[in-house]
N, C-alpha and C positions, 0 to 999 in steps of 0.2 A: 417235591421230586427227590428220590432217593437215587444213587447211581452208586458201582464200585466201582473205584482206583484199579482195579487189578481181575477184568474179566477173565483173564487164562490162569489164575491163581498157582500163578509162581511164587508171590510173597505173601506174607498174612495178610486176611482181608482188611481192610479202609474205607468201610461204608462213610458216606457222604450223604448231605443232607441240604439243597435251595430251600433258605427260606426268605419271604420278606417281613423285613421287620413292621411292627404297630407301635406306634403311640397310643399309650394305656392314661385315662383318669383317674386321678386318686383317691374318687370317690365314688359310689356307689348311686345311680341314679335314685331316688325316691319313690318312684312310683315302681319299679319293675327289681329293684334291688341286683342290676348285675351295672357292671366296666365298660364304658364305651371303649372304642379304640378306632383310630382313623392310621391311616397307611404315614409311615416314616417316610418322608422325602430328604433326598440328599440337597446341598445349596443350589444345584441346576435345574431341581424340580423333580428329576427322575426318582423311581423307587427305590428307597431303600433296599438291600437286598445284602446275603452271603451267602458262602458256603460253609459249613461246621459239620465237625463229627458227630453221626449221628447216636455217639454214645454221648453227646452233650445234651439232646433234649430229655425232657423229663417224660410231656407229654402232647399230644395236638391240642391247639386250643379251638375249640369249635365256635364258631363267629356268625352272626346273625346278622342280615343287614340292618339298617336303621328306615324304616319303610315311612316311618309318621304314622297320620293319623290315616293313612289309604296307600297301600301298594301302589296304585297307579299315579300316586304323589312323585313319589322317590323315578317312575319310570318318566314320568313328564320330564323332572329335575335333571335325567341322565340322556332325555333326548332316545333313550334307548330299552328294548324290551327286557327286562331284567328275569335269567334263570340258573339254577343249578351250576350250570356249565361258564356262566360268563360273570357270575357276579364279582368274582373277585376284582376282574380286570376294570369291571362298571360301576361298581359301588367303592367310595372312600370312607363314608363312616359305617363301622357294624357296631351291634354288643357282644360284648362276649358271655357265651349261655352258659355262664357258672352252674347251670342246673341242667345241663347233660349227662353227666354221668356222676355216681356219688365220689369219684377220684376227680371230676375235675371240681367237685364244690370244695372238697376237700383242699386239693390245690391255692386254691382260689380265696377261699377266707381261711 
């Protein structure tokens, strides 16, 4: 979520930037060669989360869920139908698809 500090732009703008933090593996799966990452929780359980300038990000990280070996594994596990629109909220582990675009492989390794 992106928002400005100053919608009637009386002062210079202060784009803003929600994001929730991941815990990243420091090593590369084996078999598919990308980063897991699972959601950062804070010591009460909830998400990790901040606000930062959005001149601090580099770039999006595009994040895959973790399905197994059958999508409808991962939907049993979450009790819940998993799409587009809700995964982030439903799924805790993804990988991260180093092989999106050649800026984020770049990134990335």
């Amino acid at each position: 979520m992106i928002f400005d500090t100053d919608p009637g732009k009386k002062h210079a703008p202060c784009h803003l930037a929600f994001v929730e933090w991941f815990n990243v593996s420091t090593s590369t799966d084996p078999d598919n060669d990308m980063y897991s990452a699972t959601k950062a929780r804070e010591r009460d359980g909830s998400r990790k989360v901040d606000i930062i300038f959005i001149e601090d990000i580099v770039q999006p990280c595009p994040l895959v869920p973790k399905f197994g070996r059958k999508a409808s594994s991962l939907e049993r596990q979450t009790q819940k139908a998993i799409s587009a629109e809700n995964c982030l909220e439903v799924v805790e582990e993804f990988w991260i698809n180093s092989f999106h675009t050649k800026e984020t492989y770049q990134t990335v390794y």
